[in-house]
C-alpha positions as CSV (number, residue, x, y, z in Angstrom):
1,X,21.9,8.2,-9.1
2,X,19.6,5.4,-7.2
3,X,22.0,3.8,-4.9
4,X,21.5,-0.3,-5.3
5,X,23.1,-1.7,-2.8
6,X,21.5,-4.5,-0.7
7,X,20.4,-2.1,2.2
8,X,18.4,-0.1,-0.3
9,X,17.3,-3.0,-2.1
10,X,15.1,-4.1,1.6
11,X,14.1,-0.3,1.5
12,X,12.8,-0.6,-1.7
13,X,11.2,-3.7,-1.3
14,X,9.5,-2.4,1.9
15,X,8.5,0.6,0.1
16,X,7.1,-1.0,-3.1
17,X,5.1,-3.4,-0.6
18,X,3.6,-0.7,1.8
19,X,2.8,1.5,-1.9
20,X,0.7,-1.5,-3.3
21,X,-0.9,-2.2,0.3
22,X,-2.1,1.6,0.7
23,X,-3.1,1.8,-3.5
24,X,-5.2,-1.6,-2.5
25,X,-6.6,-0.2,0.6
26,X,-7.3,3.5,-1.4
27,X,-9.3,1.6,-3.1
28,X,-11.7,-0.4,-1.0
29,X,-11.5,2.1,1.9
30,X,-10.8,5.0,3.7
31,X,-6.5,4.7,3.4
32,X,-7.0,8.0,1.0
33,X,-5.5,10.0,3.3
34,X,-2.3,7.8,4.1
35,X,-1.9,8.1,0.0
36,X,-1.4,11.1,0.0
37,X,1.7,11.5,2.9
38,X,2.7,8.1,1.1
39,X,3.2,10.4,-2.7
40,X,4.6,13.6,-0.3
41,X,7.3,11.4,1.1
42,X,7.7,9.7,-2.3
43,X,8.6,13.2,-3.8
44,X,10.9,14.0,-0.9
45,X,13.1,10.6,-0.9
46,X,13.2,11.4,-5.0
47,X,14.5,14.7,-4.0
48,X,17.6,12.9,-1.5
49,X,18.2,10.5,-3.6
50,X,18.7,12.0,-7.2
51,X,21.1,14.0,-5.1
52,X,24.5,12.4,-5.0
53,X,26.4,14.7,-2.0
54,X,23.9,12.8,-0.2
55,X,25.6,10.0,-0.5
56,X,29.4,11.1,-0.2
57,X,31.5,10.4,2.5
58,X,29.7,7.8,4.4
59,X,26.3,9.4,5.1
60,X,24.2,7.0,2.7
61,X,23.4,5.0,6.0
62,X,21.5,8.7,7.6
63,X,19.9,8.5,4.2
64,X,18.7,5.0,4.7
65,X,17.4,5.3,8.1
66,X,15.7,8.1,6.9
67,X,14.0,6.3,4.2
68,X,12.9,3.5,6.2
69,X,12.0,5.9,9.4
70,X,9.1,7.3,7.1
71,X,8.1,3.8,6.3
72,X,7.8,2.4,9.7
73,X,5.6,5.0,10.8
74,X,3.7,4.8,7.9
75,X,3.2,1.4,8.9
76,X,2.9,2.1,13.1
77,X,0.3,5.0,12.3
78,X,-1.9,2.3,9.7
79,X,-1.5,-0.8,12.8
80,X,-2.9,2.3,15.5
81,X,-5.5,2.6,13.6
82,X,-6.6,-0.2,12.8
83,X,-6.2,-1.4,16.6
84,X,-8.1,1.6,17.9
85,X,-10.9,0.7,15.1
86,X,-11.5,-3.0,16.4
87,X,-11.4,-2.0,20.2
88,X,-13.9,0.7,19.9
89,X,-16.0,-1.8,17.8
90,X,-15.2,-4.7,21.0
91,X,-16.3,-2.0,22.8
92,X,-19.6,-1.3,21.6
């Protein structure tokens, strides 16, 4: 059971978009490490979300905000980075 409703649709979509970012960036640079939490997390929400008591009696929104929690820190950790990256090079 994937849930499809327009909530999970944006996590999706979010998801997909961060997965080809990090597969583009695996390739061209050092984002290897980032691939792999990104496939850990990928098993994990394919563990909650093949399991439908996860979803009864109102707690598919805890399911969603854990879904996009992973990918916004995904993201936050990836923008650190890459702000730490260009002041150390300003600062050279």
């Amino acid at each position: 059971m994937i849930p499809t409703d327009h909530e999970f649709s944006l996590l999706y979509m979010m998801y997909g978009m961060l997965l080809a970012f990090l597969i583009i960036k695996a390739i061209t640079s050092d984002y290897k490490m980032h691939l792999i939490f990104l496939s850990i997390y990928t098993a994990f929400l394919i563990f909650i979300f093949s399991d439908r008591s996860n979803f009864e009696g109102g707690s598919s929104l805890g399911v969603l905000l854990l879904g996009a929690s992973f990918v916004g820190l995904q993201l936050l950790i990836i923008i650190t980075i890459k702000i730490y990256k260009e002041l150390r090079k300003t600062a050279n």
